[in-house]
Every structure is written in structure tokens, then in C-alpha cells.
Residue, then its C-alpha position, 0 to 999 in steps of 0.5 A: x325174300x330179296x327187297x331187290x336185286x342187281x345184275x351188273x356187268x365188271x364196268x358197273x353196267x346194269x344187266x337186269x333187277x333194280x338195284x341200282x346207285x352209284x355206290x352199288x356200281x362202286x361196289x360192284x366193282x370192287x367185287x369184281x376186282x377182288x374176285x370175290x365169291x361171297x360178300x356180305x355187308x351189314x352196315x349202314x341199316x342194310x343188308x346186303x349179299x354179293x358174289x362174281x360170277x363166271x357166266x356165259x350165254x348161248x352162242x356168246x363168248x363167256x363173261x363175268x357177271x356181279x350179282x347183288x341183293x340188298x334187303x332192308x332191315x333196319x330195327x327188324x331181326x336179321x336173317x339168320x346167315x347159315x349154310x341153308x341160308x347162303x344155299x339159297x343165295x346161291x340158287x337165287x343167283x342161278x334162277x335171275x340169270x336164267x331169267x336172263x338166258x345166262x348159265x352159270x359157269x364158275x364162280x370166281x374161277x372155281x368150277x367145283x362150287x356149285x356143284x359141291x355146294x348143293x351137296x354140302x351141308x355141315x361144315x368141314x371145320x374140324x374144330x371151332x378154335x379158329x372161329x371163336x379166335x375170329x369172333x373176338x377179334x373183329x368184335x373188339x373191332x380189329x380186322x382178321x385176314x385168313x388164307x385159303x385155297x379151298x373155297x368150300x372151307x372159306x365160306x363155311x368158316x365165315x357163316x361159322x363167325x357170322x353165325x356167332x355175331x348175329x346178335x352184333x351184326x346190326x352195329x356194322x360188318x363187312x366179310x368177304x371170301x375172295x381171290x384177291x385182296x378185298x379192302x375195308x374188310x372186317x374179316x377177308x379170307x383171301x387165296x394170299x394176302x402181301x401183309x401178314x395174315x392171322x390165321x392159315x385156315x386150311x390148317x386151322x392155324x392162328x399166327x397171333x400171340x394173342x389167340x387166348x385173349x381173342x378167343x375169350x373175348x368170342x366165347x364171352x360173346x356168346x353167354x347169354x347175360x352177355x348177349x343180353x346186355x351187349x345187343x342193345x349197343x347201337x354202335x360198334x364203339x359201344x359194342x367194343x367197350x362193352x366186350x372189353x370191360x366184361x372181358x377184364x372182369x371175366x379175366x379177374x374172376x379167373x385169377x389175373x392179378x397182374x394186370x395182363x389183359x389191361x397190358x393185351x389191350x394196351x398192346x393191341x389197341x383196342x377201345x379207347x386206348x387207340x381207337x377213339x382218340x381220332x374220333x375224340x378229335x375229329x368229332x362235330x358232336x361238341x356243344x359251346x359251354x361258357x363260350x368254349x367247345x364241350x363234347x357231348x354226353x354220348x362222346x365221352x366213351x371215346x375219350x383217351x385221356x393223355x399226360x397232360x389232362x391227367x395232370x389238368x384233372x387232378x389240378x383241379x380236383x385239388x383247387x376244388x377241395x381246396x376252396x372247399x377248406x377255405x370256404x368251410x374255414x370262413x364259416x367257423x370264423x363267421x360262427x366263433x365271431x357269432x358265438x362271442x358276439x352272443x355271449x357278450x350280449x347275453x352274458x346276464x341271461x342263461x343260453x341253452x346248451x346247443x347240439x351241433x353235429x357235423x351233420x346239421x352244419x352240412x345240411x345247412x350249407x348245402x342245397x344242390x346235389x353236386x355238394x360234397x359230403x364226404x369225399x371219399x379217397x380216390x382209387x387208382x384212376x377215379x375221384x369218387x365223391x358223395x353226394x347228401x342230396x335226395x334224388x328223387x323218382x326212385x325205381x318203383x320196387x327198389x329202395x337205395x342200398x348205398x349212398x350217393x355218389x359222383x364218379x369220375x373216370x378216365x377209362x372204365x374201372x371197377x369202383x369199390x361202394x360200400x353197402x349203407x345196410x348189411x348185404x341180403x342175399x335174398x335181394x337182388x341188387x343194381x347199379x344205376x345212373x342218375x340221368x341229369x336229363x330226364x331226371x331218372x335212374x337208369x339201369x347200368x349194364x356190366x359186371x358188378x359183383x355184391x357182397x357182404x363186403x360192398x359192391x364192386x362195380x364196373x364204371x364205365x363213364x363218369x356220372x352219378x351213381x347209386x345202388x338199389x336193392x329189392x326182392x322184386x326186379x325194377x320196373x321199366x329200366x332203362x339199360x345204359x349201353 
């Protein structure tokens, strides 16, 4: 099943196989190093699998051996990480040493492994608190380091969480058991680590404050419309801003009124709140607009808006609007002065009386999208904007059940729209994004909640929005992740 495989020595000297570059023999080192007995690494479109291993050849004094496998996979599935499957690691190793004239005589210093191991076939977690706790932790992509000195115990409990990410595992993740610290590590469970640590496994114990909200965020991972939505993330921002915003509304549902989970993620720092202010400065992805440095499109996630560009945004929301009044003031003056200059000229003749309503003047000075209609007062953080132009290439099936609007946001929120017919709830309703690209309206993921009262919708980055209604679901959406 290996693509390859590599046998290398603790100074990064192959032995045997053909995996071999510079930064496996760094890797192998590291491995050797940290006395790691199981590696397991998803990042970068590969798979890959490590262990150290004590070995000795007849005749020979022992040695200490690291094994590594890699296996490509790239858009293809990967395999499914469990006790079965690390089995077969692990009696893979013993049969390309033995290739090699080598037996096996511990790994990482623990005789008992391979011989309990072969034996070993549930896990010998009581419970599975402690790796729910995990799952959500390292998917809102914060590291977790547990102790342990029952190696049997470490490996089971890591193929319990890898088993629980496998629908993440292609966004990147690095998990170790070892004996001593292993660096980089999403989840490391080491004998002792100098830091702190968050969970003492051999009691099944976590040292966080923050257990309950960690463990919601790995149950939430596993409901199936979650999985469904969240396994097309490409990235691990993506995937982290995706658990975050089904958390808070999950959370909501279940009667947080105060605002605590915006304070847990606050605390923590997770997402855009600490995260990606690096990434936002640091990043090359920016396009010159007008002779000045613009991110592009797929970067404005990573925002975290400070004082001094929320001050800057509402500058010039209202410089926008006011410009809007004084333009729109212009225009009456300009009518009045036709009005007049009419009736003078006309006064001998009868003029019919003409209708005008707010609507027809609206129409006659608009003929692009961005146009304001009516703008709609903005909620605790977004500045919400209707917009009177069609846009075309409606969803086959669908037919608009909302207005138009612009939606500003400096962190993703739940936007209140109301419905431009009644609610029916024999409908199915969707958010959707208006793609200024190709021209199209894109499926948008996250919860959205519909009823007779409008729709509360979860707005994760600014763009034009709408909603769509239908009995039957829209043909080939796109899902926004």
C-alpha cells in the first residue's frame, strides 16, 4: 500500500527503501531525537507515517533505526487511521527490516509494544471526553500536549482524534507520540513536557478552563451537515473560521445570550482575532488598485480589523452617504428650476398632471449595481446596503425571496434580512453570494435560520448577497468555504 519507504539511520543515512530528501533525513532526525513512536503528518498533499525503532542485527551490537513511509494522495481519500490500520504500520516495519537482516527489539525504548500490540484491539480509553476535548481544540487550530507514560494508551488515544478529523485531515496535521518533546506538533503526547501541558491522559484529565467550549466545537465536527460543509475547506483558516462561526450559532441556539463564546474566542485567540493579523500583514497576495496595494479576494478572511480601521470604515461610510444627500439635493434643485421654467413657458397651455414616486426617480438615476436604494441601518458591526439592480443568471429552480443587498463585515455575524414575500415552509430557502467574477450566484455555507419573521443569516466576508427560495434544491451551486 506504501508509495515508498525509507529506512534511515539517527544521522539521516539511508539503510534501505527509496524515500530519500533532505527534508526526510531532517525529519528523520527529529524523530530520532524525540524518540517518537508513532508520527503521523498530513501536510503539504502527503501522507506520511514514522516511527524510531530499537533494532539489532546478528552478531551486531543494537542500533536505533528510523522507519518512514510516505503515501501520495493529494484529491484522493485518505486512509482511514485506526487501530487496524497502524497494525499494519507496525508489522510493515518488522517485515522491510527483516529484508534487511534486522530484528526488532523495542520501539522507542518500550519492549512491551510490539508484543501487546498484536493483541490489542479496542482502545483502553474509558471514555471519549478527552478526545472530543482534542478534536476541537486542534481544529480551531490551537495546539494540545498530553502526558503520558503508558505508550499503548498515547497511540490508541491519537488514532481516537485522528479518527474523528479524518474528514479535516487534508487541510494539515501533524501528530506525535513520543518520549520526548517533539516541536510543531498539532497534538504531541509526550512522557513529560517543561510548558504546562492540557490533558493528563493516563487519567483522562484536562487542565483547561475552557474544556466545554473545546468539546462543543469537536462534537459539532462530527454532525454530519457540519462535516458536509466544512470538508470542502482547503485550507486550515478556512476550516478554523467555518468551526467558529457554527460554534457561536450552535452556542446561540442553545441559549447564550450573553455573548460568552465571543469572550472564549476572544480569550483564546482563535481565528481572525489573533491568528491571521500575521498572515494579513505578511501576506504577497495583494494586487496594486489605483497605484495602492489591495489584498486579494481569497485573503479578506484573514483580516482583524484594529481601532484605527474601524474609525477609517465608518469615515467613510458617512462621507458616502453624505455625498449621496448632497447629490440627491442637486437633483431637486435642478427639477424645481425645470418645473418653473416650464410653467412659465407654458403657462397658456394645460399640462397634465404628472405622477412621480420615489421609485421612478430612483430608477432614472441609477444604472449600476452598487447604487443605494435604501440603505438599511446598520447592525452592531455591518453596514448593510440595498441594491435596486437585477442581477442576472438566477439559480435554475430558484426565484429571489429577498432583496439585494451589500453586506459589509469586519468579523463574521449573523445579518437579520427580511423576506420580500411571506415565509413557506414548504420552500427550501439559500443564502447565496453574487460572484462579480464570473457573474453567478454562489451557494453560501453556515447556519442560517428562516422564518416568518425573515432570515438570520451567517455573513462570514463582505459581498453582495441574497436569498432564494424554491421547492426543489439549486442545480450546480457552488459551495462558498
Amino acid at each position: 500500500m506504501d508509495d515508498s519507504y525509507g529506512i534511515f539511520t539517527t544521522d539521516g543515512q539511508i539503510v534501505a527503501g527509496d524515500l530519500y530528501d533532505d527534508s526526510v533525513v531532517r525529519l528523520a532526525e527529529k524523530l530520532d531525537e524525540s524518540m517518537a513512536s508513532l508520527y503521523i503528518s498530513t501536510k503539504n498533499g502527503q501522507f506520511l507515517l514514522g516511527a524510531a525503532v530499537n533494532v539489532q542485527k546478528k552478531g551486531r551490537r543494537p542500533d536505533t533505526f528510523i522507519y518512514l513511509e510516505k503515501l501520495l494522495w493529494y484529491s484522493k481519500i485518505p486512509p482511514r487511521i485506526d487501530l487496524a490500520y497502524i497494525h499494519d504500520f507496525y508489522r510493515r516495519i518488522e517485515t522491510h527490516l527483516l529484508e534487511i537482516d534486522y530484528k526488532i527489539r523495542d520501539l522507542a525504548s518500550d519492549a512491551r509494544f510490539f508484543g501487546e500490540r498484536q493483541k490489542q484491539t479496542i482502545t483502553r480509553l474509558s471514555s471519549a471526553d478527552v478526545s472530543q476535548y482534542c478534536t476541537g481544540r486542534i481544529l480551531l487550530s490551537k495546539p494540545v500536549v498530553c502526558i503520558s507514560a503508558d505508550l499503548l494508551k498515547s497511540v490508541d488515544f491519537v488514532l481516537s482524534v485522528t479518527e474523528k478529523i479524518a474528514p479535516y485531515l487534508h487541510t494539515g496535521f501533524t501528530i506525535v507520540v513520543s518520549k520526548r518533546t517533539f516541536k510543531d506538533a498539532d497534538l504531541l503526547v509526550t512522557e513529560s513536557y517543561p510548558d504546562g501541558y492540557n490533558i493528563e491522559l493516563d487519567s483522562e484529565t484536562v487542565t483547561d478552563p475552557f474544556e466545554y467550549y473545546y468539546k462543543s466545537a469537536g462534537l459539532l465536527s462530527q454532525r454530519q451537515d457540519v462535516t458536509a460543509t466544512l470538508s470542502g475547506a482547503k485550507t486550515r483558516e478556512r476550516l478554523t473560521l467555518g468551526l467558529i462561526s457554527d460554534l457561536k450559532s450552535y452556542e446561540r441556539q442553545k441559549g447564550d445570550k450573553a455573548g460568552d463564546t465571543d469572550s472564549f474566542i476572544k480569550s483564546e485567540n482563535i481565528g481572525v482575532f489573533a491568528d491571521f493579523a500575521y498572515e494579513r500583514e505578511s501576506s504577497p497576495k495583494t494586487r496594486s488598485i489605483n497605484g495602492s496595494k489591495r489584498p486579494s479576494e481569497e485573503e479578506y478572511t484573514k483580516w482583524e480589523v484594529t481601532g484605527p480601521e474601524r474609525d477609517r470604515l465608518k469615515k467613510d461610510y458617512e462621507e458616502h452617504m453624505e455625498k449621496k444627500r448632497r447629490g440627491r439635493l442637486k437633483i431637486i434643485v435642478l427639477v424645481l428650476f425645470a418645473v418653473v421654467f416650464f410653467a412659465v413657458a407654458s403657462i397658456l397651455f394645460v399640462i397634465p398632471k404628472m405622477q412621480i414616486n420615489e421609485s421612478t426617480i430612483i430608477q432614472t438615476q441609477t444604472e449600476t449595481p452598487y447604487e443605494t436604494l435604501v440603505p438599511t441601518p446598520p447592525s452592531k458591526t455591518a453596514v448593510i446596503e440595498r441594491l435596486n439592480a437585477t442581477f442576472g443568471n438566477t439559480p435554475s429552480g430558484l426565484s429571489g425571496a429577498s432583496g439585494i443587498y451589500r453586506i459589509t463585515v469586519r468579523e463574521p455575524e449573523i445579518v437579520h434580512i427580511n423576506l420580500s414575500e411571506n415565509y413557506t415552509p414548504d420552500y427550501s430557502y439559500y443564502l447565496m453570494k453574487f460572484n462579480e467574477t464570473g457573474y453567478t450566484w454562489d451557494y453560501v455555507s453556515g447556519t442560517s435560520e428562516y422564518s416568518e419573521k425573515g432570515a438570520d443569516v451567517d455573513i462570514l466576508t463582505s459581498g453582495i448577497y441574497r436569498i432564494f427560495a424554491g421547492k426543489q434544491p439549486a442545480e450546480n451551486m457552488s459551495w462558498d468555504i
